[in-house]
N, C-alpha and C positions, 0 to 999 in steps of 0.2 A: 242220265244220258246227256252229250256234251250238245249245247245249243247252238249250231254252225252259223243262224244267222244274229245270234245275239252278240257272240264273237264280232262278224261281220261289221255291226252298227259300233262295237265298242272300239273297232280300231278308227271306221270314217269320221266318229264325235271328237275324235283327240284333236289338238291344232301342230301338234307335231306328223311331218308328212312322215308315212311308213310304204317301205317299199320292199318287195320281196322279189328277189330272181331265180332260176333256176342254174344250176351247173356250166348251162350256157350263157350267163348273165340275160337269157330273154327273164323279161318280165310279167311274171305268174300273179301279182297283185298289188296296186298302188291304193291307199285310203284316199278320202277325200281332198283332205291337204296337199299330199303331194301331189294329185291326181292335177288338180287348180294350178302348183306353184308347175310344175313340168310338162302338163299338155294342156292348159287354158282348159278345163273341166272336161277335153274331148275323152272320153272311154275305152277310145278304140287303139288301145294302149299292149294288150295281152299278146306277147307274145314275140313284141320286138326288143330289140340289143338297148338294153338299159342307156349306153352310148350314146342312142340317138337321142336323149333327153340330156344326159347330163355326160359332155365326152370328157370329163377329165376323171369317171367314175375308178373307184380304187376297189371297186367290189369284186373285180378278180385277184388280188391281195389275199383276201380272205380264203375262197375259192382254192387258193393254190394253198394256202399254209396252212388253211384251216385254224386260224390263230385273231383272235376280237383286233378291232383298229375304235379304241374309243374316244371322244374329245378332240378329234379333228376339224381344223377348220378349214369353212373351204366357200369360195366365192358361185354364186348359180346368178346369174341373170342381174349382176351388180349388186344382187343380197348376201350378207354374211351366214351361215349355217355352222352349225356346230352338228356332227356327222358322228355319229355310233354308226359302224360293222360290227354284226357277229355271222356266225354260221350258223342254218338250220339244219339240223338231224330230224331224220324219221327213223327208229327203231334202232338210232348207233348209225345209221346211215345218211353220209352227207347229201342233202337235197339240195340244197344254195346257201343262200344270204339272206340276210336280214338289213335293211339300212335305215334307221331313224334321222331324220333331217329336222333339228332344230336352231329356228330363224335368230338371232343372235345381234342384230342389227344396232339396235334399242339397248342391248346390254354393252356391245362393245360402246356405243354414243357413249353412254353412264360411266363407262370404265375410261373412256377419254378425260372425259370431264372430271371423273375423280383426280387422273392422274395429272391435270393440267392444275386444279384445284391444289392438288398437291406442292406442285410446284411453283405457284403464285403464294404459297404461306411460306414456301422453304427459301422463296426469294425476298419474304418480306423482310426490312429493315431491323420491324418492332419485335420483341420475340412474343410467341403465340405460346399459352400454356389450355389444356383443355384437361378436364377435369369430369366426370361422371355424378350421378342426380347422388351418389354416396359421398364424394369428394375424391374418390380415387383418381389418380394420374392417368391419363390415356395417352396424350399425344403433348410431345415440345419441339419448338420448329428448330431449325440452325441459329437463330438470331438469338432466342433465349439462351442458348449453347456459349453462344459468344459474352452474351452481355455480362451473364452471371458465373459464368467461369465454370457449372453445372453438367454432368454429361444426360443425354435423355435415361441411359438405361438406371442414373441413378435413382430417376426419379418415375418414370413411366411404374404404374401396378402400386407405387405407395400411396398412401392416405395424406393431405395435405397435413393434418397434426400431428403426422411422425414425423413429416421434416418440417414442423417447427420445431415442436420437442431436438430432433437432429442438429437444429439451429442452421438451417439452410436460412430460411427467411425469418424475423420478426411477428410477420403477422400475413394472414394470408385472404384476399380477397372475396376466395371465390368459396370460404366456410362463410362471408358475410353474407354473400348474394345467395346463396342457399339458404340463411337463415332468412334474409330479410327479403327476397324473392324479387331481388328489383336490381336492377343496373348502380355499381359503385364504385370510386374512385378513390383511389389511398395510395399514402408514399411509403414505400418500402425498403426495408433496410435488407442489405444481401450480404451476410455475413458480417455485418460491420462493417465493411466496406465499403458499399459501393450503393448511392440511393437511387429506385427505380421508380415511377409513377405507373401502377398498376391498375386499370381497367375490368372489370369485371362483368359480364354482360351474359340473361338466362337465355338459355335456347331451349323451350316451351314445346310441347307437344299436341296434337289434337284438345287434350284433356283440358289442357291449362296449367299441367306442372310442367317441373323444368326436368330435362332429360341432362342436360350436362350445361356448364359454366366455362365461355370461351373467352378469357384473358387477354388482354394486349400487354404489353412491359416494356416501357421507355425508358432509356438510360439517361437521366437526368444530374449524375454525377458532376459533371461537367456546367451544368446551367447550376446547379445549387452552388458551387467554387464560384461561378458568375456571379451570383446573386450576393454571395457571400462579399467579393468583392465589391460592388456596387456599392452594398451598405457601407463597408469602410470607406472607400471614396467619401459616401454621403457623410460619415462621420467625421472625414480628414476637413472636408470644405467647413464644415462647423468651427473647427478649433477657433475661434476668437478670443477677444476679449480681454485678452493681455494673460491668460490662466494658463496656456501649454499651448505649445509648438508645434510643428509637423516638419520634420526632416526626410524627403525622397533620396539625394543626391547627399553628394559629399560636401562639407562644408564652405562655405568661401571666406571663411576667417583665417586669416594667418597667423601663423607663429611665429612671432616677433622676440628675439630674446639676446642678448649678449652677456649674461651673469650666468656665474658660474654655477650656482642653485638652478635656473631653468633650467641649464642642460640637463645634470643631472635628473631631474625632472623630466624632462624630454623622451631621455632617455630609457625611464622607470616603463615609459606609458609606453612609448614601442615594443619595451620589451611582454609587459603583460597583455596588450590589447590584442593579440591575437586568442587566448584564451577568456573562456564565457566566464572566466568568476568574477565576483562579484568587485567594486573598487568604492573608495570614498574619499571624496576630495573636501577636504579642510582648508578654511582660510578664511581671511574677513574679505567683507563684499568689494565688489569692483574688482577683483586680483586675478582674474581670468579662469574661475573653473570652468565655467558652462565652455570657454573656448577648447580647455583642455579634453571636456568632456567630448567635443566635437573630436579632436584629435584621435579621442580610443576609439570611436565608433568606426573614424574614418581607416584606421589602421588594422580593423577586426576584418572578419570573412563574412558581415553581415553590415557591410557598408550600404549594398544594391537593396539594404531591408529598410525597414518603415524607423525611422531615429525620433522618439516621443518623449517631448519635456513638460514635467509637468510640476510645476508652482505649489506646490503642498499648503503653501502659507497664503497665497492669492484665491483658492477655492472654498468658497463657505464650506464650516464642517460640513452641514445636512448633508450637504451635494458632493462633499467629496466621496464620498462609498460608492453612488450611483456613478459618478465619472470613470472612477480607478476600474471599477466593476463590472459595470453595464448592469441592465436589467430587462426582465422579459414584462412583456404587455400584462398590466393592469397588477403589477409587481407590489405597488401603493398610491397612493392618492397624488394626483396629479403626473402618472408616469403616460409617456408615451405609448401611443394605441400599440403601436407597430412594437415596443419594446427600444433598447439602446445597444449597439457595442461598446461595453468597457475599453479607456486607456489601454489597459493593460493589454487586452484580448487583441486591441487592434495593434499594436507592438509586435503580434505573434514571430516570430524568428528575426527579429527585430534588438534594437535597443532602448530603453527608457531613462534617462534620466529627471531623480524623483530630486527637486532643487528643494532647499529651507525642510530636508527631512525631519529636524528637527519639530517641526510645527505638523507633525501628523500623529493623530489622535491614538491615546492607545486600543482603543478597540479596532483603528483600523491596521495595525502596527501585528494584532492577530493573525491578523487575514492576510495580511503582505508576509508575514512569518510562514502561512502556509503556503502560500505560491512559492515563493524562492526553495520550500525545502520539498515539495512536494512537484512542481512544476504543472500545477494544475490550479483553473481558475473555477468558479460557478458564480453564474451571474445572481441576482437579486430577485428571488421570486421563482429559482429553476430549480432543479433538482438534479440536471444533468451535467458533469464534470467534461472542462474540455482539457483536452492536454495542451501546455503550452511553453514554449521554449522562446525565453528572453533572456537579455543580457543586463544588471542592474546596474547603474550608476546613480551613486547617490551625494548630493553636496547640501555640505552647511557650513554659516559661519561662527557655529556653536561649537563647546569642548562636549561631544556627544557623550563622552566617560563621564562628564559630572555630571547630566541631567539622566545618566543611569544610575549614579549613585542618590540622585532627587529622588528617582522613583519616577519619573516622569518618560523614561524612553527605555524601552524592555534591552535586558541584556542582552536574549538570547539573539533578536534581531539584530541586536547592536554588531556584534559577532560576527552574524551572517552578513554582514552589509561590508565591513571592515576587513572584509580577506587580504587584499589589498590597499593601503591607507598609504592616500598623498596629499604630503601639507606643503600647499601653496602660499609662500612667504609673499609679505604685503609690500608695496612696490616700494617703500622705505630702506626694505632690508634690501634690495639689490638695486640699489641708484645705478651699475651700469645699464640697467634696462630701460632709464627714463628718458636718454638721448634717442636712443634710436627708436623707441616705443612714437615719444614726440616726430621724429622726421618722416614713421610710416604713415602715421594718422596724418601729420601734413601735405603729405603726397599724394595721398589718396582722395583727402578732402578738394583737395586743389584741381584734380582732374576732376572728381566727381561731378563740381561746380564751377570746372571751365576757370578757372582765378590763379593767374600766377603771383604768389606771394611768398616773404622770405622770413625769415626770424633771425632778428640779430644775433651778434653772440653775446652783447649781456642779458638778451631774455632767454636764449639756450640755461647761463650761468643761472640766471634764477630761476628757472626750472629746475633746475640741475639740484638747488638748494632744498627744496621745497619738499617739505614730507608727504605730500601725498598720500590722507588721509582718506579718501573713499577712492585710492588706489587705479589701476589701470583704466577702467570707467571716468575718473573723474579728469583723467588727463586726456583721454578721448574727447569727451564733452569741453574743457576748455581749449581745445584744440581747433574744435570745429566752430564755436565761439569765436575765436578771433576770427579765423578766416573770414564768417559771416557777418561779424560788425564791428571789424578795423576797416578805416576806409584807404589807408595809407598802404604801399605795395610790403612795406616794410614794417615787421611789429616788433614796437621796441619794447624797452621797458615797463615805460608808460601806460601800455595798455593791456598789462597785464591787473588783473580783481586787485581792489584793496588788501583783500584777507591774502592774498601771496607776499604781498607787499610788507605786512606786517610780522607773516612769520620769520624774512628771509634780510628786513633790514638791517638786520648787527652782524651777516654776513658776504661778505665784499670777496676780493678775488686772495684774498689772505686766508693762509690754512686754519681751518677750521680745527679747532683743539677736539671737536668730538667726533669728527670728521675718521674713517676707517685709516691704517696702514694707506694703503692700495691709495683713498680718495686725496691723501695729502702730496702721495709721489706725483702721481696724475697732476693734481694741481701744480706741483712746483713744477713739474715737467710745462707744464702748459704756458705758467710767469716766463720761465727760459724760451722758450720758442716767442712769444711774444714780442720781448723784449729783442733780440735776434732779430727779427721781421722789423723793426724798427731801424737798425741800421745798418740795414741789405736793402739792395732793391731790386731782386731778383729770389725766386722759392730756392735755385739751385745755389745760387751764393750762402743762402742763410742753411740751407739745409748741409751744405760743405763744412760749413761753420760750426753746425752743430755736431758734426761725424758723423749723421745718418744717411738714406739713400735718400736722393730726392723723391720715390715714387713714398715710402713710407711718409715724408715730412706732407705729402700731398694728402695722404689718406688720413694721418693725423688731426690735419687743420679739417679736414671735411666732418669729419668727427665731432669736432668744439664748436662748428660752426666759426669758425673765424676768417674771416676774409681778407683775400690776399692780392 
């Protein structure tokens, strides 16, 4: 038998208000809830227009269509409610409605706050990866989207050691911090591409375990390329010590030349310096490779790159491998904390010229073997390969073919080095180069040091004569010599070194029997103009005299130095 007032007590106990009406929306029953929320606990409730508690009531809806209204919301007294309608039957027979009023307030608050929540991750910078007490995927914001190139639905419901195994990421934080159940920070590799600095931090439960692992991920690509730079920098300010150079910019050496060997020469290096292969410049010392070597770098598409010269012959063996190479921290005894970047490494899209090739060890002639054919370096102590694109130039003043046939410099490098092969003739073989070689070196020194001074024309001729055995170098250096300690505006003869004096005394302004074709016309041409200027007294008369123009007899004399 049904218990009418145990009913009764089971609707007043609930905290959802229930209200019931009749056909005429009066009201046949309110529990204690709604009784509180719509007449402040008054009773005397039974029988009036539901209206007059709640007037925007939809319970005539129901009423008319006899059809549920569920999960509606609806404002009572500046509270939120969430409102079930159904219809009551008695026996198949419509008797009213039924209204459940459930307060909602407190959940919409929560449902704000999620969705503001929401929107403070999906605005954040860093991307947010969240993960379950399993390691499964639950949630990735936009910023991770962005950083890693990732979409969420790739990843959302995976297991974080599928997408390693997948090779999404390297390694993955948040299997660390589940193992090791504490806050962790690692760098992370994203595809190979791209390196992130990964945060991992547990979000704990009553219990004291962790319920899920909420990530941060900073894209640090950009600060590691910094970092990377910086170090070069710090390695570029180091170069001292006479052992290798550092080229930014394009050279400020000139190309000084009037023989007919430079041009062609000249000409060889324009032609191939736009391409990476590899060149080798031949020639005894002083005779301008290192200039020429500037020229190809200058004339490549990796001029705006890093231009590194490096002494093969100037750097104690021990130390040459760590230089060429670099090494990482605690590599061997006595290496730097921090680790080194290698010559080479720091070259990267760059050019290097390796000078006195000759003088490099064959064990490290290996290892140079494998970068040029490989274009990959490994520092000294790593295990990790970097890829690396350089341009080789290499000079000596060794026949490199006969210390491969010694045994002493590998063929196959020899090979690779020599794709290209230019021998720079010694400043002997082109005496037209040692005039004008001499006037730029005077020119230059002359401004340099603020000094106007002149060079006769018998110390032009004995220069002129002079073999110039440590070549382009040596004629620079007695160039700037005089300037610096002739005290006279004018340097003659006189003060030109003994040992000039000695090689060039049994040669006077009379043709030299050993003297080229070309050097003996030159001279005799030069006795005729001479002699001509002696009984003229004007450049246009003698120059008439001689059939030529006068602007040529002008350029001529400026030529021999002779004054007029």
């Amino acid at each position: 038998m049904l218990d009418i007032g145990l009913f009764t007590s089971t609707f007043h106990s609930m905290t959802n208000g229930v209200i019931v009406v009749d056909r005429e929306r009066r009201i046949l029953f309110m529990n204690h809830a709604a009784c509180n929320l719509l007449c402040n606990g008054n009773k005397d409730y039974t029988g009036q227009d539901i209206r007059n508690f709640i007037p925007n009531s939809e319970l005539h809806k129901v009423l008319e269509t006899e059809q549920s209204s569920i999960g509606v919301k609806m404002g009572i007294a500046g509270v939120q409610y969430m409102v079930n309608r159904t219809p009551l039957y008695q026996d198949g027979t419509l008797m009213g409605a039924v209204g459940v009023l459930q307060e909602i307030s407190q959940m919409e608050h929560y449902r704000l706050l999620l969705n503001q929540m929401e929107q403070v991750i999906e605005s954040s910078a860093d991307g947010i990866y969240v993960v379950d007490k399993n390691g499964l995927t639950l949630f990735v914001n936009s910023a991770y989207e962005d950083i890693t190139g990732f979409k969420r639905d790739e990843l959302i419901g995976h297991h974080m050691a599928d997408l390693m195994e997948g090779g999404y990421f390297d390694q993955s934080v948040s299997l660390l911090v589940l193992e090791e159940k504490k806050p962790l920070s690692i760098i992370q590799k994203i595809e190979n591409k791209k390196d992130v600095i990964v945060t991992g931090n547990p979000v704990m439960n009553d219990s004291g375990t962790i319920e899920m692992v909420v990530t941060s991920v900073r894209d640090i690509t950009q600060l590691t390329q910094m970092s990377n730079e910086l170090k070069k920098a710090k390695s570029f300010s180091k170069m001292n010590q006479n052992r290798f150079t550092y080229t930014g910019e394009g050279s400020q050496d000139n190309i000084i030349f009037e023989s007919i060997q430079m041009k062609k020469i000249i000409h060889k290096i324009k032609q191939v310096a736009p391409f990476p292969t590899s060149i080798l410049l031949l020639g005894p010392t002083g005779a301008g490779k290192e200039v020429l070597a500037n020229l190809v770098h200058d004339y490549s598409n990796r001029k705006d790159k890093p231009f590194i010269k490096v002494n093969c012959g100037a750097i104690p063996e021990h130390l040459l491998e760590s230089e060429l190479f670099g090494y990482e921290k605690g590599a061997f005894t006595g290496a730097h904390s921090a680790g080194k970047i290698g010559l080479l490494e720091l070259a990267d899209n760059g050019t290097v010229l390796l000078d006195e090739i000759s003088e490099l060890p064959l064990s490290l002639q290996v290892k140079l073997l494998r970068v040029i054919q490989e274009k990959q370096i490994q520092r000294i102590g790593s295990n990790k390969i970097k890829q690396l694109d350089i341009r080789i130039i290499s000079a000596t003043n060794k026949d490199l073919k006969e210390l491969v046939d010694q045994g002493t410099f590998r063929d196959d490098l020899y090979y690779r080095l020599q794709v290209v092969e230019v021998h720079v003739p010694p400043l002997v073989e082109r005496p037209d180069d040692i005039e004008v070689l001499a006037d730029h070196f005077f020119a230059s020194f002359c401004k340099a040091y603020n000094i106007q001074k002149e060079l006769s024309s018998e110390t032009r001729e004995m220069l002129k004569r002079y073999s110039w055995p440590g070549n382009v170098r040596e004629l620079k250096n007695l160039v700037e010599s005089m300037i610096v300690s002739v005290p006279s505006l004018i340097i003659e003869v006189g003060d030109l070194p003994p040992h000039i004096h000695r090689e060039t005394k049994n040669k006077g302004d009379s043709l030299d029997s050993k003297a080229t074709l070309k050097q003996k016309v030159e001279q005799y041409e030069k006795n005729l103009v001479k002699d001509a200027l002696k009984h003229h007294d004007s450049i246009r008369m003698t120059a008439k005299t001689l059939g030529i123009d006068h602007s040529t007899l002008i350029k001529k004399l400026k030529r021999w130095g002779i004054s007029w």
